[in-house]
N, CA, C and O atoms as a GROMACS GRO file, in nm:
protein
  300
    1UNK      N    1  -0.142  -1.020   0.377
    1UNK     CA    2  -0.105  -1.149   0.431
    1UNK      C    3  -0.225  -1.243   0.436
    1UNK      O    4  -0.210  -1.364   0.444
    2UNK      N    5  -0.359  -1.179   0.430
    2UNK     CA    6  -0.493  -1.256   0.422
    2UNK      C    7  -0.475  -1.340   0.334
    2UNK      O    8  -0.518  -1.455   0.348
    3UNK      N    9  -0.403  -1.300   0.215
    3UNK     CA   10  -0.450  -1.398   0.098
    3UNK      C   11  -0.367  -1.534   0.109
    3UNK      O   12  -0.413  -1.637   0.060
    4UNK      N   13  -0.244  -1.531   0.175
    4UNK     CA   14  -0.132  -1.603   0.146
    4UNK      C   15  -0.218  -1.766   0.273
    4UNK      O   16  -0.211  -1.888   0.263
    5UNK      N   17  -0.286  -1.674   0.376
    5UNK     CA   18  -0.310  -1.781   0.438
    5UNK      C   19  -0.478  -1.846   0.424
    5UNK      O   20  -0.515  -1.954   0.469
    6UNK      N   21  -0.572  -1.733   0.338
    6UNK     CA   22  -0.683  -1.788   0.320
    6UNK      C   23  -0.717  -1.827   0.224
    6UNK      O   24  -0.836  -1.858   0.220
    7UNK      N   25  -0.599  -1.854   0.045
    7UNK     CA   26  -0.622  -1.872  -0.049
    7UNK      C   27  -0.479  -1.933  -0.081
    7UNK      O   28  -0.373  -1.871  -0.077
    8UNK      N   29  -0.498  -2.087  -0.119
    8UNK     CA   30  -0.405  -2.155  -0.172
    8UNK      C   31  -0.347  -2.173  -0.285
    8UNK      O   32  -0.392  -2.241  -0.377
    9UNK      N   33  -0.228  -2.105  -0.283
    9UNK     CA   34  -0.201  -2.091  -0.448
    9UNK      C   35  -0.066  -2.093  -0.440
    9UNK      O   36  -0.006  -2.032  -0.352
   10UNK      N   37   0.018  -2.190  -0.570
   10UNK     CA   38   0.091  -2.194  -0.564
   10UNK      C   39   0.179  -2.056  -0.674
   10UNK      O   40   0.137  -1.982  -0.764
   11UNK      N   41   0.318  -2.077  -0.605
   11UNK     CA   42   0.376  -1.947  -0.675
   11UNK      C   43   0.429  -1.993  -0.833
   11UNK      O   44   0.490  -2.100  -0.825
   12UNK      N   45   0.426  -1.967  -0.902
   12UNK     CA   46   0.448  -2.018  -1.034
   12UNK      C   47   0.624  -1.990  -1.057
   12UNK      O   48   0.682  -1.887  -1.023
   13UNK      N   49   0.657  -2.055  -1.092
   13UNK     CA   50   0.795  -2.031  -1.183
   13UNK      C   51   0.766  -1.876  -1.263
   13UNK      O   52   0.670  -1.817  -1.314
   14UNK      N   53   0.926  -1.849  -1.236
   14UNK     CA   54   0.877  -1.681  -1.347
   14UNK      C   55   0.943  -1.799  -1.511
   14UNK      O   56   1.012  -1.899  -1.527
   15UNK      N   57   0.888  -1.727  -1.571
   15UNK     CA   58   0.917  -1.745  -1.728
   15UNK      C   59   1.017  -1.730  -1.761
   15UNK      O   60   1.086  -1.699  -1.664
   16UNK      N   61   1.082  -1.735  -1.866
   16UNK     CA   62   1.192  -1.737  -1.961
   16UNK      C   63   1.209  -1.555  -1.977
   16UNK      O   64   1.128  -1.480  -2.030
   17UNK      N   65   1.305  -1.529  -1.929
   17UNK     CA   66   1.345  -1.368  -2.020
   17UNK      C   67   1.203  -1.290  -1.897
   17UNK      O   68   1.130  -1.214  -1.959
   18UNK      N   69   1.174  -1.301  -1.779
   18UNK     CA   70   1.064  -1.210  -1.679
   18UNK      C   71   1.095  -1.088  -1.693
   18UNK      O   72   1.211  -1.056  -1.721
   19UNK      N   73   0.962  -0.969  -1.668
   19UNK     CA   74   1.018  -0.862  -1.700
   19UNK      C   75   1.044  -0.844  -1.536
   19UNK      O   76   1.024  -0.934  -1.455
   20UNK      N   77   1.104  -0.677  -1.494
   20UNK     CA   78   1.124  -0.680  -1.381
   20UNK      C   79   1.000  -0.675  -1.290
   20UNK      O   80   1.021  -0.663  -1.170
   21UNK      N   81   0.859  -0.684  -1.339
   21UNK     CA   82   0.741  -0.618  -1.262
   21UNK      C   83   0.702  -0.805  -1.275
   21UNK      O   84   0.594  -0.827  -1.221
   22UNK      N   85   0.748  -0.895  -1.317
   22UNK     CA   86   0.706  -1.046  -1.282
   22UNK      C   87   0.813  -1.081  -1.173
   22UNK      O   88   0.774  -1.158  -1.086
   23UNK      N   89   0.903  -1.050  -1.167
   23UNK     CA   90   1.037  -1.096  -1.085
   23UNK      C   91   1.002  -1.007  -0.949
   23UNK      O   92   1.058  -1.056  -0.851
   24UNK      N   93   0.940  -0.913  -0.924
   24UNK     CA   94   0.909  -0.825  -0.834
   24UNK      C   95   0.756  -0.878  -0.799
   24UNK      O   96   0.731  -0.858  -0.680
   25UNK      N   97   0.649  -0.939  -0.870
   25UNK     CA   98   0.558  -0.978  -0.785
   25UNK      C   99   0.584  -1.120  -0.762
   25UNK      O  100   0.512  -1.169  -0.675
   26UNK      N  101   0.659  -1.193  -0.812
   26UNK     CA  102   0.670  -1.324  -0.792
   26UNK      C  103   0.765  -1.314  -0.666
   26UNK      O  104   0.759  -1.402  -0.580
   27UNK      N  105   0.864  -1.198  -0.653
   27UNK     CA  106   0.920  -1.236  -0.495
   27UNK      C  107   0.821  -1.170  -0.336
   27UNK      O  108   0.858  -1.180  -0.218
   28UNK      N  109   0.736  -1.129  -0.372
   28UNK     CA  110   0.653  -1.067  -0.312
   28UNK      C  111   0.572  -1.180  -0.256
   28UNK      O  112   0.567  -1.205  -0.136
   29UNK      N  113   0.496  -1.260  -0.368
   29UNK     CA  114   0.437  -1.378  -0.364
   29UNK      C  115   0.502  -1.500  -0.287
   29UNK      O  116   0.446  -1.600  -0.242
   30UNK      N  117   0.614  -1.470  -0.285
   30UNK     CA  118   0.674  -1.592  -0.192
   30UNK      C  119   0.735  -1.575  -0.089
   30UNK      O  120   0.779  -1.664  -0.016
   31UNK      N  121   0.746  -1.386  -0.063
   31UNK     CA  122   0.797  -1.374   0.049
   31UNK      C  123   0.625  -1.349   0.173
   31UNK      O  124   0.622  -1.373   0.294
   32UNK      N  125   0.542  -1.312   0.113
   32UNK     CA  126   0.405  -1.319   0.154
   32UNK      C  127   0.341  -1.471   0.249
   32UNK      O  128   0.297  -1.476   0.364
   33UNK      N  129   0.357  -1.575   0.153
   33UNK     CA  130   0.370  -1.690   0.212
   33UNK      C  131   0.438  -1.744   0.338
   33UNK      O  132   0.396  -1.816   0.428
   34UNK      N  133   0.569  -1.682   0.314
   34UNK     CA  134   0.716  -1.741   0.446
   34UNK      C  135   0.610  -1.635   0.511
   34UNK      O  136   0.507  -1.699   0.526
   35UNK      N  137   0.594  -1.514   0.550
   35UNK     CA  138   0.582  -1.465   0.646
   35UNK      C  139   0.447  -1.458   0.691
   35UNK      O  140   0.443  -1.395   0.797
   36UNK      N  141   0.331  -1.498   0.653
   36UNK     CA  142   0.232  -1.617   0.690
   36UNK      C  143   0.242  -1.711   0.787
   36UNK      O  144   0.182  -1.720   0.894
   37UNK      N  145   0.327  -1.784   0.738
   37UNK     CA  146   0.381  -1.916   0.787
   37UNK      C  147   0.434  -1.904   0.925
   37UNK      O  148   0.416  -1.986   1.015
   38UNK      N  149   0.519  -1.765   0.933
   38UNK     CA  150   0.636  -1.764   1.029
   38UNK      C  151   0.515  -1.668   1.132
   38UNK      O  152   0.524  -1.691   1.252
   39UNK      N  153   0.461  -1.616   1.110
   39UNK     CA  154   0.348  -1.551   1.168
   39UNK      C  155   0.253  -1.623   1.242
   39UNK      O  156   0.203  -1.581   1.346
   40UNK      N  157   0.225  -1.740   1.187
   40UNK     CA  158   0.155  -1.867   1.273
   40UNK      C  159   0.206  -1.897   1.356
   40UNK      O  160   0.157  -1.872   1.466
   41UNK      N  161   0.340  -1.972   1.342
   41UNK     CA  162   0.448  -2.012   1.381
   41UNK      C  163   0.467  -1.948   1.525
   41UNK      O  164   0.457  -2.016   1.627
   42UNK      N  165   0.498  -1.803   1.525
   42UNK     CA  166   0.519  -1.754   1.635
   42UNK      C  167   0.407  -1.708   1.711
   42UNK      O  168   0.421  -1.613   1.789
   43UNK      N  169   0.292  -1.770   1.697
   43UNK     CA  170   0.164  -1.742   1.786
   43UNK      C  171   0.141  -1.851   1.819
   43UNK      O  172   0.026  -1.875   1.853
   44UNK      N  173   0.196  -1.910   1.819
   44UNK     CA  174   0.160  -2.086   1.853
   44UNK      C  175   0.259  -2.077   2.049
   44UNK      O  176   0.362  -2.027   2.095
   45UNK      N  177   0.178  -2.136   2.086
   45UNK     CA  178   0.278  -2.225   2.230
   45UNK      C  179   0.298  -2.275   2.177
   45UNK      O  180   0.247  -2.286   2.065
   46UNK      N  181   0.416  -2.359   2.237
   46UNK     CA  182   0.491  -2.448   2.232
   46UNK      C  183   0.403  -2.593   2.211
   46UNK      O  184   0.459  -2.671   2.134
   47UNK      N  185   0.336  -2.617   2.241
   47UNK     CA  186   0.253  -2.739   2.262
   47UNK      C  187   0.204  -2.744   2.111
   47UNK      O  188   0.231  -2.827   2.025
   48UNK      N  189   0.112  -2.616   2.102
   48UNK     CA  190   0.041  -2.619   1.923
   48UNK      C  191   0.163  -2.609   1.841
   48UNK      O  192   0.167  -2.676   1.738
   49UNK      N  193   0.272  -2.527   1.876
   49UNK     CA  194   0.394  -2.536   1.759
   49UNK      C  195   0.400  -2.712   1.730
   49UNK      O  196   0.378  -2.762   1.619
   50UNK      N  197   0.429  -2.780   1.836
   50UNK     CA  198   0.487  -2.968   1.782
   50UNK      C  199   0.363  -2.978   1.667
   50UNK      O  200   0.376  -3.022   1.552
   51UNK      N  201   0.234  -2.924   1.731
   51UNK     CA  202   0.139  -3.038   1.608
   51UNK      C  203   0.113  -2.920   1.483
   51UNK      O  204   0.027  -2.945   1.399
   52UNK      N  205   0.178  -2.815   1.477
   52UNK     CA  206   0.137  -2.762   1.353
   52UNK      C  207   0.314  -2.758   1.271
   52UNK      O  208   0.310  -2.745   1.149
   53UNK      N  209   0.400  -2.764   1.311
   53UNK     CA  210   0.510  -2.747   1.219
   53UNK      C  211   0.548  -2.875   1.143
   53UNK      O  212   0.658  -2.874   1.087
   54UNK      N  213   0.485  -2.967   1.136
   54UNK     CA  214   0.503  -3.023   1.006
   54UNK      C  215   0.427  -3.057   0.878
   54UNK      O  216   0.445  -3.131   0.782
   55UNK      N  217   0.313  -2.951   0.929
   55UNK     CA  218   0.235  -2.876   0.807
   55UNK      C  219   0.322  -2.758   0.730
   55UNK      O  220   0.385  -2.670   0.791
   56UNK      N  221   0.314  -2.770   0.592
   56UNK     CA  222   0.373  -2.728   0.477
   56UNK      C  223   0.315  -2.587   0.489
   56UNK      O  224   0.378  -2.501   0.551
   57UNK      N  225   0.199  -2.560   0.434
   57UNK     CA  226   0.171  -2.417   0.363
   57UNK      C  227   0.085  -2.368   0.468
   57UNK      O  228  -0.004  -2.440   0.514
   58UNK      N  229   0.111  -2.199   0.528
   58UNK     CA  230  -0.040  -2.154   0.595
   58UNK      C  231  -0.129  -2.152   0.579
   58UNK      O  232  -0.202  -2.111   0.670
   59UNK      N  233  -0.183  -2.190   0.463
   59UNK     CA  234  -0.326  -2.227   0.442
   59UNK      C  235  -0.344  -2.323   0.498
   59UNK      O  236  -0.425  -2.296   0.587
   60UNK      N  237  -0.304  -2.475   0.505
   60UNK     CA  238  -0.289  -2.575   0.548
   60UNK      C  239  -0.286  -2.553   0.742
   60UNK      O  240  -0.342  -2.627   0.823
   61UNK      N  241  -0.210  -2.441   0.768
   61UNK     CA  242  -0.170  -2.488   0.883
   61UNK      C  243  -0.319  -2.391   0.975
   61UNK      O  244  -0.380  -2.436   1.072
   62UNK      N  245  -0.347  -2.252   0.906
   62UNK     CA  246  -0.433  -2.191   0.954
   62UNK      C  247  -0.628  -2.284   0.943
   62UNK      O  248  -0.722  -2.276   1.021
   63UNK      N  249  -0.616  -2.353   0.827
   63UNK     CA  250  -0.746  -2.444   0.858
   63UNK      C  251  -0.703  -2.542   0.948
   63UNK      O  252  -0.801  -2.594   1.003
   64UNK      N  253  -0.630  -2.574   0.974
   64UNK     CA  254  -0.629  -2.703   1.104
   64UNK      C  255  -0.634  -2.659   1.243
   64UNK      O  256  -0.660  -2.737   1.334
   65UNK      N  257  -0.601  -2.492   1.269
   65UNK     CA  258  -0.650  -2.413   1.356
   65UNK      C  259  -0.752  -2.427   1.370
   65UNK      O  260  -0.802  -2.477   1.471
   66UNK      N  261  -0.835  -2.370   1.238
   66UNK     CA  262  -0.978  -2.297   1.220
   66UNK      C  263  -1.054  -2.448   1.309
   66UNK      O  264  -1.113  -2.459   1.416
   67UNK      N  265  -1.026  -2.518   1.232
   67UNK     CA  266  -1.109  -2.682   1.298
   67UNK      C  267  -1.068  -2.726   1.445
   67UNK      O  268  -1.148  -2.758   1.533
   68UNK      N  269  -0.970  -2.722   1.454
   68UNK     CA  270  -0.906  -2.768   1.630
   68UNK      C  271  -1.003  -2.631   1.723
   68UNK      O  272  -1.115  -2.636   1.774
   69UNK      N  273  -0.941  -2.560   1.717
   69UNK     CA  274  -1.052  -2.455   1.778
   69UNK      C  275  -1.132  -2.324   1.760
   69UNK      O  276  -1.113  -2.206   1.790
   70UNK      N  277  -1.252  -2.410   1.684
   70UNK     CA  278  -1.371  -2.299   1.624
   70UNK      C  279  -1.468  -2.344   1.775
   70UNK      O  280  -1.496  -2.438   1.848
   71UNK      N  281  -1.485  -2.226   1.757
   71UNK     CA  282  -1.626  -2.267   1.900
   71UNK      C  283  -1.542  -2.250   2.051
   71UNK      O  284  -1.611  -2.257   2.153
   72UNK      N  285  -1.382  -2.227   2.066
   72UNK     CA  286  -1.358  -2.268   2.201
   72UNK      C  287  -1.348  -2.131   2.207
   72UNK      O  288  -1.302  -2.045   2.132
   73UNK      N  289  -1.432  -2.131   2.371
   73UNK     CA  290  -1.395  -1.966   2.435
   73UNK      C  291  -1.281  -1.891   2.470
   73UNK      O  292  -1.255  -1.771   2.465
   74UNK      N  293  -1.229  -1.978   2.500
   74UNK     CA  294  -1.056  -1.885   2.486
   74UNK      C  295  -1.023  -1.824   2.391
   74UNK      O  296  -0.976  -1.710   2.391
   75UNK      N  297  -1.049  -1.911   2.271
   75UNK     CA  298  -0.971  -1.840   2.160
   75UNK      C  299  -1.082  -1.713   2.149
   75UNK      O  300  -1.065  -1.622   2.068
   0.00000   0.00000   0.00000
């Protein structure tokens, strides 16, 4: 799940005629992402949920973490 939220990449279209080992990492690849996402999502209060859910991708949503609070002692 590291990668989905510390490396931005989009999932590619499978090709024309995929074999089953492209159709099997390409759903992997996008189910990796949702559950990233939904993984943030549910560690958030309520308060950080309003300002992070209308950020798109966990990469996106986990650096606006990283910056809002790097350095605070709580976290």
């Amino acid at each position: 799940m590291e990668e989905a939220v510390e490396e931005d990449y989009e999932v590619a279209p499978l090709p024309n005629n995929p074999t089953m080992a492209e159709i099997k990492l390409h759903k992997e690849k996008k189910t990796r992402k949702a559950k990233a996402k939904s993984c943030l999502y549910a560690a958030m209060s309520p308060t950080i949920f309003n300002r992070i859910m209308r950020l798109e991708l966990a990469k996106v949503i986990w650096d606006y973490l990283k910056e809002e609070y790097e350095g605070d002692e709580k976290i």
